[in-house]
C-alpha positions in Angstrom: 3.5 -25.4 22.4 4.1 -23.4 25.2 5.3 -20.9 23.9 2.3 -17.7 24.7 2.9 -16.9 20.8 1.9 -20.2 19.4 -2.2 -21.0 19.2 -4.0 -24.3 18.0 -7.6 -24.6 17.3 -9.8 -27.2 16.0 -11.8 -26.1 13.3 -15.4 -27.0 13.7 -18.7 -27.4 11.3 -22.3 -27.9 13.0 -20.3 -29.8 15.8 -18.2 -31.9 14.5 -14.2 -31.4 13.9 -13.3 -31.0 10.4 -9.3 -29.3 10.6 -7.0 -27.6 12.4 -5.5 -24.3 12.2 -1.4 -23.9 13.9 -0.1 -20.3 13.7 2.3 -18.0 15.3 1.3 -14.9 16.4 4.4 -12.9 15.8 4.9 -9.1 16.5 4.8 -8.3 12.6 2.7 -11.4 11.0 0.7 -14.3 11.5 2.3 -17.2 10.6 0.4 -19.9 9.4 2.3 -23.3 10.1 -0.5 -25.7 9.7 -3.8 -25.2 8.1 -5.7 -28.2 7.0 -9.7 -29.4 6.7 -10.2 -33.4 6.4 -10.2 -34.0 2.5 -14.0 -35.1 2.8 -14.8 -31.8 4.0 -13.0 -30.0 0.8 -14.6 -28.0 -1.3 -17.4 -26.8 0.8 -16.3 -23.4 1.8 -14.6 -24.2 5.5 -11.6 -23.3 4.6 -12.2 -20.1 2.9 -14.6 -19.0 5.8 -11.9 -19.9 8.2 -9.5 -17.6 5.9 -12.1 -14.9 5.5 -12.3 -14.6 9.3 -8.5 -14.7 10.4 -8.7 -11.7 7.5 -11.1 -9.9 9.0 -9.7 -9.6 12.6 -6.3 -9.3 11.2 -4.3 -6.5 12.7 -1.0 -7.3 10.4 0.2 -9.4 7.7 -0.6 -13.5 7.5 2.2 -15.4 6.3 2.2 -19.1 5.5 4.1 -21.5 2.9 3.4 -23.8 0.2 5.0 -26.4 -2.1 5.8 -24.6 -5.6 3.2 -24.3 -7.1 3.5 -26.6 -10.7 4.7 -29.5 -8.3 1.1 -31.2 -8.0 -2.2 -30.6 -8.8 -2.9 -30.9 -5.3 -0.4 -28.0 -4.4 -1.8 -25.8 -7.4 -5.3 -26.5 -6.0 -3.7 -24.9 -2.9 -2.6 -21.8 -4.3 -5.0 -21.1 -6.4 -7.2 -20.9 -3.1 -4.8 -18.4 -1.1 -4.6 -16.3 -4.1 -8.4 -16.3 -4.8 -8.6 -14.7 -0.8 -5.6 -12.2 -1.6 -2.7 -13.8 -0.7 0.5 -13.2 -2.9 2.8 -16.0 -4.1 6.5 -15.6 -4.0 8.4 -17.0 -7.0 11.3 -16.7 -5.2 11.7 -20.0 -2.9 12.8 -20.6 0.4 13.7 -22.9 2.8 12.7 -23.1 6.2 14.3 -24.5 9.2 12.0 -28.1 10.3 11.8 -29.6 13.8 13.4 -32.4 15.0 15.2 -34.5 12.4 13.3 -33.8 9.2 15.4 -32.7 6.4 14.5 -29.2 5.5 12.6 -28.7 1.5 12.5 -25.7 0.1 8.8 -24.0 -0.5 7.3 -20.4 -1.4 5.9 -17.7 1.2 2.3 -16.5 0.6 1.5 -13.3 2.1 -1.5 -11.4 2.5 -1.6 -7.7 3.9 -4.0 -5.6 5.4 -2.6 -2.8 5.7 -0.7 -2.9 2.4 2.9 -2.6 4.8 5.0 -4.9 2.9 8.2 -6.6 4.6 11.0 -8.4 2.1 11.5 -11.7 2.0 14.5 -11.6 3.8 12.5 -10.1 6.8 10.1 -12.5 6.9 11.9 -15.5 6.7 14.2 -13.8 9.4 11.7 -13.5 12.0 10.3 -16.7 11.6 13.7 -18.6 12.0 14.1 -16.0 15.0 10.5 -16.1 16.8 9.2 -20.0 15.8 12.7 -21.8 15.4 14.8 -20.0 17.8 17.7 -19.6 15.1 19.7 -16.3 15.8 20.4 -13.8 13.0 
């Protein structure tokens, strides 16, 4: 967390708390690493207004990952929502370094452009183990 290209916020509604929002401001990408609204909260258009403004003041792409998508209802729920805002889903998976001593599961990258400047998989996945993980190449 103290690293200047890591931000946290507290997502509120009329005062009260109702998610959190984790993401890496990387030279190329935002890179979502937590997004979540309390499940009582769902359904009310938070989320998408929280989506709708990192969109709007978005200078380059958002990047973020997901379970695959037929493993829950829950998790095709979750991108059905990132694609209804314009995010792409990768078929292809991947798998992402974790911290500490979780055991690493493999999930799909969701990207949204603004600028319709697309980077590769490969490139994406390599600045994120670089910048956030601090894996070399």
């Amino acid at each position: 967390m103290k690293d200047p290209r890591y931000h946290f916020a507290a997502i509120l509604h009329r005062g009260t708390t109702v998610g959190l929002l984790a993401y890496w401001l990387l030279h190329e990408m935002f890179f979502i690493e937590h997004f979540a609204i309390n499940p009582e909260c769902r359904s009310a258009g938070i989320g998408g207004k929280v989506i709708n403004q990192l969109q709007y003041y978005a200078d380059r792409k958002i990047v973020l990952d997901v379970e695959p998508k037929n493993e829950s209802v829950d998790t095709e729920r979750r991108v059905h929502f990132y694609e209804k805002h314009g995010f792409r889903y990768s078929p292809k998976p991947v798998v992402l370094p974790s911290y500490r001593f979780a055991k690493p599961v493999a999930s799909h990258l969701m990207t949204w452009s603004p600028n319709k400047v697309f980077h590769t998989q490969k490139q994406i996945v390599e600045n994120i183990r670089r910048c956030v993980y601090h894996i070399p190449q």
